[in-house]
ZAMARGU-4260 file (C-alpha; in steps of 0.2 Angstrom, whole numbers, plus 5000, padded with zeros to 4 digits):
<rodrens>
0) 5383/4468/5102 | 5381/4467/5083 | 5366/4460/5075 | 5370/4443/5063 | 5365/4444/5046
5) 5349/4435/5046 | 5341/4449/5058 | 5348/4461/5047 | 5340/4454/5032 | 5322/4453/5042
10) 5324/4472/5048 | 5329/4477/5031 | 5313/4467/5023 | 5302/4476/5038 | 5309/4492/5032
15) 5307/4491/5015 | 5289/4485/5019 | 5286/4501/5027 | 5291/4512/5015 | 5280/4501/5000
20) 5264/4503/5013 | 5266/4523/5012 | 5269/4523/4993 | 5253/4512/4991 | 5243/4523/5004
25) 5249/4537/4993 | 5241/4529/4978 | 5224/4523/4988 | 5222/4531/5004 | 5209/4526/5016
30) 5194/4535/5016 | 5179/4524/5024 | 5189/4518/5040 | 5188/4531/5055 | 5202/4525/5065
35) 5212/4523/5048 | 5205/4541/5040 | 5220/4554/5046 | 5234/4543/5048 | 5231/4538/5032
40) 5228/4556/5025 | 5243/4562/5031 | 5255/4548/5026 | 5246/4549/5008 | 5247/4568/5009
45) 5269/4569/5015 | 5273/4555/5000 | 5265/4561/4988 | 5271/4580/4989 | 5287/4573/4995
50) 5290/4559/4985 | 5309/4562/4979 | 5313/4566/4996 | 5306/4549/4999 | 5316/4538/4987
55) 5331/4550/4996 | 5331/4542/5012 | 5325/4524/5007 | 5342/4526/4997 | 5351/4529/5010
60) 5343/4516/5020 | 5346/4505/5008 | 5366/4507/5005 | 5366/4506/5026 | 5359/4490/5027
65) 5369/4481/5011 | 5383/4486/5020 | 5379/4478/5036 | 5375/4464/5025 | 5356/4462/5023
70) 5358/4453/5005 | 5365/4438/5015 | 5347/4428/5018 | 5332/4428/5006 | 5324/4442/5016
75) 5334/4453/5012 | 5333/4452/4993 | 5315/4451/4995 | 5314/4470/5004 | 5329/4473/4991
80) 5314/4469/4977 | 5299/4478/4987 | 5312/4494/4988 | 5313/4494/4970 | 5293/4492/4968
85) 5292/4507/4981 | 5304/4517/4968 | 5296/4513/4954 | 5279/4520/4963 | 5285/4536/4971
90) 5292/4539/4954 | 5275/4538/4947 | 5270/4551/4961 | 5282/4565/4954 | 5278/4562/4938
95) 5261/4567/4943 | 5267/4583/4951 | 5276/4587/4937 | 5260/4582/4925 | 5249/4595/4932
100) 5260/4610/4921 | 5248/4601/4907 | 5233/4600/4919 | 5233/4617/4921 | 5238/4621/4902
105) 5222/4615/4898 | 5211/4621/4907 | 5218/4639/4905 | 5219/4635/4887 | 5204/4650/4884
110) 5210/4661/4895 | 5219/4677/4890 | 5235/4678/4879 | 5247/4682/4894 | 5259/4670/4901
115) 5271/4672/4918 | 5287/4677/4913 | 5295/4675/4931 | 5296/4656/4932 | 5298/4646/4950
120) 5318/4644/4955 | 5321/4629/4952 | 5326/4624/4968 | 5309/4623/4974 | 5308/4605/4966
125) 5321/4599/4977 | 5317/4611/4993 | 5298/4608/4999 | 5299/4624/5011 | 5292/4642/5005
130) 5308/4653/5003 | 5304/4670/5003 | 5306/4679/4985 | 5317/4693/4981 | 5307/4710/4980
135) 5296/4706/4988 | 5291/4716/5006 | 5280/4709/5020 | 5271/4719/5033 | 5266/4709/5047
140) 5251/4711/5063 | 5243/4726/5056 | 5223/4728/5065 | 5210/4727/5054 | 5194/4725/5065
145) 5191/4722/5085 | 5177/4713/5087 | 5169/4702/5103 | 5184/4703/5113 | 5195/4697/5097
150) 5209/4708/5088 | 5208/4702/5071 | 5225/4705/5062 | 5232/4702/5043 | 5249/4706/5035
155) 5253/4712/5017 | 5262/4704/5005 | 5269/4718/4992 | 5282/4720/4978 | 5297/4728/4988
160) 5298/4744/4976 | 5281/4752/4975 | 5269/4756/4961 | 5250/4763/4962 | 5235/4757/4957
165) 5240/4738/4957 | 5229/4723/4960 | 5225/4715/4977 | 5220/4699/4983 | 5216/4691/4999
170) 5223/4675/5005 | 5210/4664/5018 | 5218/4652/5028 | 5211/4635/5030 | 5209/4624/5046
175) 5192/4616/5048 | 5183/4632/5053 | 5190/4628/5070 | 5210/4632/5069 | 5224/4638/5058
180) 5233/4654/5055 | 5239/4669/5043 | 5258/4664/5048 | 5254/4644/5043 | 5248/4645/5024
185) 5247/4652/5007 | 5263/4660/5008 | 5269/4651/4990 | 5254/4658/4981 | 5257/4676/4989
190) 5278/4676/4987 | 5276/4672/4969 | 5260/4685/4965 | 5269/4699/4975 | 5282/4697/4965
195) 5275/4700/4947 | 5267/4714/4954 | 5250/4711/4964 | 5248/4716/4984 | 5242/4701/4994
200) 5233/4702/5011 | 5233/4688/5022 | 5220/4689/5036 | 5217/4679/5052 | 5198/4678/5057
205) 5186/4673/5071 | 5187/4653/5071 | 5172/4641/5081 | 5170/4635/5093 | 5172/4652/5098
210) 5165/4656/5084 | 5147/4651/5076 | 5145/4654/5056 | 5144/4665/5049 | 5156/4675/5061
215) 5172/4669/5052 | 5164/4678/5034 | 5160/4693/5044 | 5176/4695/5048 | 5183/4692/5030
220) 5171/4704/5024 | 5175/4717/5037 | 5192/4713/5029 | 5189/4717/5012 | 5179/4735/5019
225) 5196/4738/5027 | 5207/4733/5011 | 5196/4745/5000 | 5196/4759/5013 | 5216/4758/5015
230) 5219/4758/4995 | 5229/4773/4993 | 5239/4768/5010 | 5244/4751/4999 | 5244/4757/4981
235) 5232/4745/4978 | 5214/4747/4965 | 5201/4747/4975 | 5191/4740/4961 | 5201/4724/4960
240) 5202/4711/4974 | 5202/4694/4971 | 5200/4679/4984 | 5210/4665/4987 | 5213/4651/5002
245) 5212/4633/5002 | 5199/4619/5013 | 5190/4629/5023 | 5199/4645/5017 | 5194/4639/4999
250) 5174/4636/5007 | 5175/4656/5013 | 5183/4663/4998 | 5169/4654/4985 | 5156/4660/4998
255) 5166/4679/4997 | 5163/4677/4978 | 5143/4673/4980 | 5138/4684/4991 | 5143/4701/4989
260) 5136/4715/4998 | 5124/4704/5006 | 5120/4715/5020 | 5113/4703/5033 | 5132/4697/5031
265) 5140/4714/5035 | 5131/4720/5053 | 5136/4737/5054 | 5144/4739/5039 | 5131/4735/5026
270) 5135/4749/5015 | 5151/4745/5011 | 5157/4737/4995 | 5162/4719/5000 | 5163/4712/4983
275) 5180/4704/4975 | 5182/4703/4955 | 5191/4685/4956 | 5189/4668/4965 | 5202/4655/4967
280) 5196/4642/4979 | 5209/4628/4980 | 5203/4610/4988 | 5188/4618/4995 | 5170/4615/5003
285) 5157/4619/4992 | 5141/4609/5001 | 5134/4609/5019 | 5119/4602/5016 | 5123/4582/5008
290) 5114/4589/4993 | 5129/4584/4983 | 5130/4568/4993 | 5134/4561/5009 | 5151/4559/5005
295) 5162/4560/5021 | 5161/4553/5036 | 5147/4553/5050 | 5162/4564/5062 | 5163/4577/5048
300) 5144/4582/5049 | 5146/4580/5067 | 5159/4592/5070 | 5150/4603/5059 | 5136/4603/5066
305) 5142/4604/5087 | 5157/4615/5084 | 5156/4626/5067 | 5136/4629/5065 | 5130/4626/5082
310) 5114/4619/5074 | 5108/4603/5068 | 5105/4600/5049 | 5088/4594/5050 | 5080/4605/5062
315) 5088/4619/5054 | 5091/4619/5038 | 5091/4635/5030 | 5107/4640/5039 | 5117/4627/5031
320) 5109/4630/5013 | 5117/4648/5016 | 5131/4643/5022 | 5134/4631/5006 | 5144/4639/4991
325) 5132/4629/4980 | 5118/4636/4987 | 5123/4653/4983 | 5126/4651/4965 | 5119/4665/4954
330) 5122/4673/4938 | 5132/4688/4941 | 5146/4676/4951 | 5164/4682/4948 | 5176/4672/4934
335) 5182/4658/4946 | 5196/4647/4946 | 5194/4630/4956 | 5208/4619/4959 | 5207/4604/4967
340) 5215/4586/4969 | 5208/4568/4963 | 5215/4559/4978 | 5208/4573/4990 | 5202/4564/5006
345) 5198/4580/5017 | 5186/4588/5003 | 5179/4574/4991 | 5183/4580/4973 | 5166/4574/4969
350) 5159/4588/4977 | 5171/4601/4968 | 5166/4592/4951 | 5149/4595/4954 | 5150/4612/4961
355) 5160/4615/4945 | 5147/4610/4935 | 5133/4618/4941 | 5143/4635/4943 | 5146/4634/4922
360) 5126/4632/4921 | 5123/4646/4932 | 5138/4660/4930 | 5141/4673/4916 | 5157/4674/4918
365) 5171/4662/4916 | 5174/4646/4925 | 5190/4636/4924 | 5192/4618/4933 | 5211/4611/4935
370) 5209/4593/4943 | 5226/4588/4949 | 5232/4568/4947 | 5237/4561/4963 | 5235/4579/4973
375) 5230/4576/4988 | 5224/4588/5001 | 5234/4602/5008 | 5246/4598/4993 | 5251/4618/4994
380) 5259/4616/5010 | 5275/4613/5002 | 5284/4620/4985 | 5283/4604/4976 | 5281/4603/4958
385) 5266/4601/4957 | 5261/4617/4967 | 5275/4626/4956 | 5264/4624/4943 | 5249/4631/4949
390) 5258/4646/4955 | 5263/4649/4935 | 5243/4646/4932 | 5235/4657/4947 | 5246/4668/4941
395) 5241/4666/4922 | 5222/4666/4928 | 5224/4683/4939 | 5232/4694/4928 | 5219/4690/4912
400) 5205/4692/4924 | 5212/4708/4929 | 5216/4710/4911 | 5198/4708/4906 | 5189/4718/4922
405) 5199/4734/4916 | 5193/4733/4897 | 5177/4732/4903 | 5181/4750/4915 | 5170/4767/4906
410) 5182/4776/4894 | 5187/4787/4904 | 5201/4776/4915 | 5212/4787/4922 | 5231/4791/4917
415) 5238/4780/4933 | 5225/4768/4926 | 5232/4766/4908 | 5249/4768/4916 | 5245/4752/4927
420) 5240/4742/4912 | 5255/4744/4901 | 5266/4739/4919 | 5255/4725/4920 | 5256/4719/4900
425) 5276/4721/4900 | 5276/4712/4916 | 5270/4696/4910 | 5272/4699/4890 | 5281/4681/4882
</rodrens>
């Protein structure tokens, strides 16, 4: 039985108002309301990473229903005018993705004189999914601690054709402390670094309720023991790791950054060198206390609390001040690199601001901000534009770091050393 023309019009106005609610949630998502707070996250996060994927199927919804003859009644041309709104406003949305190339030229306007020569395909800015890079290799499940009943496992991310002495980072997965996995994230960020020439590792970790802090930084530390142990086995230098992951990932790679060798942090292993030369913290956590403000909601603290610390902020305080980014801020801090979005509902950028802020009052070394418009949390998920651009910039960011760190070596660098640099200068020379 076919529908008449004046149902048709109301279904295609009801459809059309669906796909406006989404753009507008994409511009405001709710943040106060609890039964509103993750439905609205993740409809604002999948538009606005995904918005001419969007304008795609309201296209082709559109077309379907002027054929089946929606423009016939008033209703119709009404949702034919709120379509066009929607458009207009998921238009906006990738213009912001494709704004953060200058977001990130600014902030990284100091930094270094090289530039990535090895741009994203462009079929990332219609394809959201990570696609594996040419030359680049990837080792998967290999062991790197047992540990309370718990095999803790990472892979390695390489350039396929091998050269010593190259740089390292480690990739920390996100999750809420409580879930997540190596196999789920930062596999853009380590597909585009691998191939201009670094060696990522991506580690899985202890996570609560199993878990009680600061078991899941024991384990990334054990990790970094492990990565500097095995240096020769990868062709990595051992005196250069840097740290990377986003959320909570991001939260354990600043606290990697400000805490190096602490040795009530490394049971059993408190002589080895756990430090990393590098920080990029993406959308992270910085503050367990409320220090910076009570900014999230009353279940966040909650959670926290029951499943993450197993303590109660109040009664014991001490142990979230240590296990707060903020509170660990100290001169000697590592250069750092903090990106993070201005729409982020998951991790307030108020707290990154801030955490930005006291970090350039506290740290010799350099600090670069990127705040991203309209990125939202988890934006890295996908190969969007936006996160195309911040590969170009980690990228940027890494390599002058590294730069920097092996000027600053004794004199007496070894041949394989120099031979490294001069790899590295033509690699990303303009």
């Amino acid at each position: 039985m076919f529908l008449g023309a004046p149902t048709i019009a109301w279904a295609f106005f009801g459809v059309s108002l669906i796909g406006a609610v989404f753009t507008a949630n994409a511009f405001v998502p709710v943040r106060r309301i609890p039964a509103l707070f993750m439905p609205s996250f993740f409809g604002s996060w999948l538009t606005a990473e995904l918005a001419i994927h969007h304008v795609f199927w309201q296209s082709i919804a559109t077309v379907v229903f002027i054929e089946l003859g929606a423009l016939a009644g008033w209703p119709g041309w009404l949702g034919l005018l709120v379509t066009f709104g929607s458009w207009l406003g998921l238009l906006i949305l990738f213009s912001d993705g494709n704004r953060a190339r200058k977001t990130f030229t600014e902030a990284l306007a100091g930094v270094g004189s090289v530039r990535d020569t090895k741009r994203i395909p462009r079929r990332h800015l219609v394809l959201p999914f990570y696609k594996r890079r040419r030359g680049v290799k990837v080792t998967e499940n290999i062991v790197y601690r047992r540990v309370a009943g718990t095999t803790l496992k990472l892979d390695v991310v390489a350039p396929a054709e091998r050269v010593e002495n190259r740089p390292a980072i480690m990739q920390i997965h996100g999750g809420s402390w409580i879930m997540g996995d190596k196999r789920e994230q930062g596999w853009p960020l380590m597909s585009h670094l691998a191939a201009n020439g670094w060696v990522c590792f991506n580690l899985n970790y202890r996570v609560s309720p199993g878990a009680t802090f600061p078991d899941h930084l024991v384990d990334l530390k054990h990790g970094i023991a492990w990565i500097r142990e095995h240096a020769d086995e990868w062709g990595i230098d051992p005196d250069f790791i840097a740290v990377t992951g986003g959320s909570a990932g991001g939260h354990l790679a600043a606290l990697m950054a400000l805490t190096a060798n602490d040795p009530e942090l490394q049971p059993g292993f408190e002589e080895a060198d756990t430090s990393v030369q590098a920080a990029v913290p993406i959308y992270g956590v910085y503050d367990f206390t409320s220090r910076l403000g009570e900014n999230r909601l009353p279940f966040w603290y909650k959670r926290l609390e029951s499943k993450i610390m197993k303590a109660f902020r109040e009664e014991e305080p001490e142990k979230f001040r240590r296990a707060s980014p903020v509170e660990q801020i100290h001169p000697g801090a590592p250069p750092f690199f903090i990106i993070h979005g201005d729409r982020d509902t998951l991790a307030p950028v108020e707290e990154a601001r801030e955490f930005v802020s006291e970090l350039r009052d506290m740290s010799r070394a350099p600090v670069v901000y990127a705040e991203l418009k309209g990125g939202q949390h988890a934006f890295d998920l996908f190969c969007s534009p936006r996160t195309s651009h911040m590969l170009v910039a980690v990228l940027k960011f890494l390599n002058s770091a590294y730069t920097e760190e092996r000027l600053s070596r004794p004199p007496e660098t070894t041949a394989t050393g120099l031979a490294h640099e001069q790899h590295v200068a033509v690699s990303v020379r303009g």
